[in-house]
C-alpha positions as CSV (number, residue, x, y, z in Angstrom):
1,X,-18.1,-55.9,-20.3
2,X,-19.7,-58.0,-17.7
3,X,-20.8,-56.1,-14.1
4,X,-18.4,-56.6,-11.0
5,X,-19.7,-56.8,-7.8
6,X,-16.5,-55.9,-6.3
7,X,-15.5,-52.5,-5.2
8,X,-12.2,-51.7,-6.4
9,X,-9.7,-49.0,-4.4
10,X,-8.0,-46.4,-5.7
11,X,-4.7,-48.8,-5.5
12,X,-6.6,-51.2,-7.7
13,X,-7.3,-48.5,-10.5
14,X,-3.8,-47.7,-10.7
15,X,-2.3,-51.1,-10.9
16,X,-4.3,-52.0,-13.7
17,X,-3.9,-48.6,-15.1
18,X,-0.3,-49.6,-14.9
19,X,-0.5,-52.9,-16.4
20,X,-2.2,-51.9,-19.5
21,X,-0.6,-48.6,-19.9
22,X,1.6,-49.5,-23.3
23,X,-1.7,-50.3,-24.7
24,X,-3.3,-47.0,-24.1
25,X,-3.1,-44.0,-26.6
26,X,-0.4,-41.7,-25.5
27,X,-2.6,-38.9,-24.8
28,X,-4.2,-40.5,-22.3
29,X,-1.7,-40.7,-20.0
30,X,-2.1,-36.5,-18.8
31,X,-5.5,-37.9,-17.9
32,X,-4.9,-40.6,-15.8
33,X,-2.4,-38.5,-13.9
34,X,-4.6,-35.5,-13.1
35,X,-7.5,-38.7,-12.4
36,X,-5.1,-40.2,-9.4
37,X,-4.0,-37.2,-8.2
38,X,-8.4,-36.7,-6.8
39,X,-10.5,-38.7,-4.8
40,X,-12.8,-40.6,-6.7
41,X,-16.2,-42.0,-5.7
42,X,-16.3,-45.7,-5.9
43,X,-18.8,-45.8,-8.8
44,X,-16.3,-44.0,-10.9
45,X,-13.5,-46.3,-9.6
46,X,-15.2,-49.3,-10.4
47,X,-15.9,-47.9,-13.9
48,X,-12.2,-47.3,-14.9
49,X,-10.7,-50.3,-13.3
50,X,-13.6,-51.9,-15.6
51,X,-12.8,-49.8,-18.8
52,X,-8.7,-50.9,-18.1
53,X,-9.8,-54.6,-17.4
54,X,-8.7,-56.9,-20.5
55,X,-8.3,-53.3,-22.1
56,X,-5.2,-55.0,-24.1
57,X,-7.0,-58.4,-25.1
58,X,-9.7,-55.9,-26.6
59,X,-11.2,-56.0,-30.4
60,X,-10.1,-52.9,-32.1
61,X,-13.8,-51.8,-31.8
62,X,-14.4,-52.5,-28.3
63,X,-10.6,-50.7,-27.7
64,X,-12.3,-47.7,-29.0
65,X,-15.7,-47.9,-27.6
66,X,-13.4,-48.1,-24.2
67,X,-11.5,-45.2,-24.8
68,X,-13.9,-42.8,-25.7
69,X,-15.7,-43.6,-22.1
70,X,-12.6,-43.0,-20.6
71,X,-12.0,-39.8,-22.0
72,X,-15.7,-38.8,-20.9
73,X,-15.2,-40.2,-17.6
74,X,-11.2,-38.7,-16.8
75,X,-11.8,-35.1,-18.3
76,X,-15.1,-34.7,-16.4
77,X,-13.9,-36.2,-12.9
């Protein structure tokens, strides 16, 4: 994954949560909704919108590499 300079709003995380959550695993989805119910700092933001970015266009490998930094990432926010 390439770096972003943007900074990407709370409203942003979720959208693109939204559009790639079919592609997520199932157990994920507790997660994400304990993540949006908290304030996030924007480094954190940026990094999920970035882990969710192409998420579904994703090699199998990179799909898991993704996911296991999301799980780090929601269960210790």
């Amino acid at each position: 994954m390439s770096e972003c300079k943007l900074d990407h709003s709370h409203d942003d995380v979720k959208a693109k949560y939204e559009q790639q959550i079919k592609f997520l695993p199932s157990d994920t989805i507790h997660l994400f909704e304990e993540f949006f119910q908290k304030e996030h700092t924007q480094d954190i933001l940026n990094e999920v919108f970035h882990l969710l970015k192409k998420y579904d266009l994703s090699s199998n490998d990179e799909k898991e590499e993704r996911v296991n930094r999301l799980y780090l990432v929601l269960k210790n926010v």
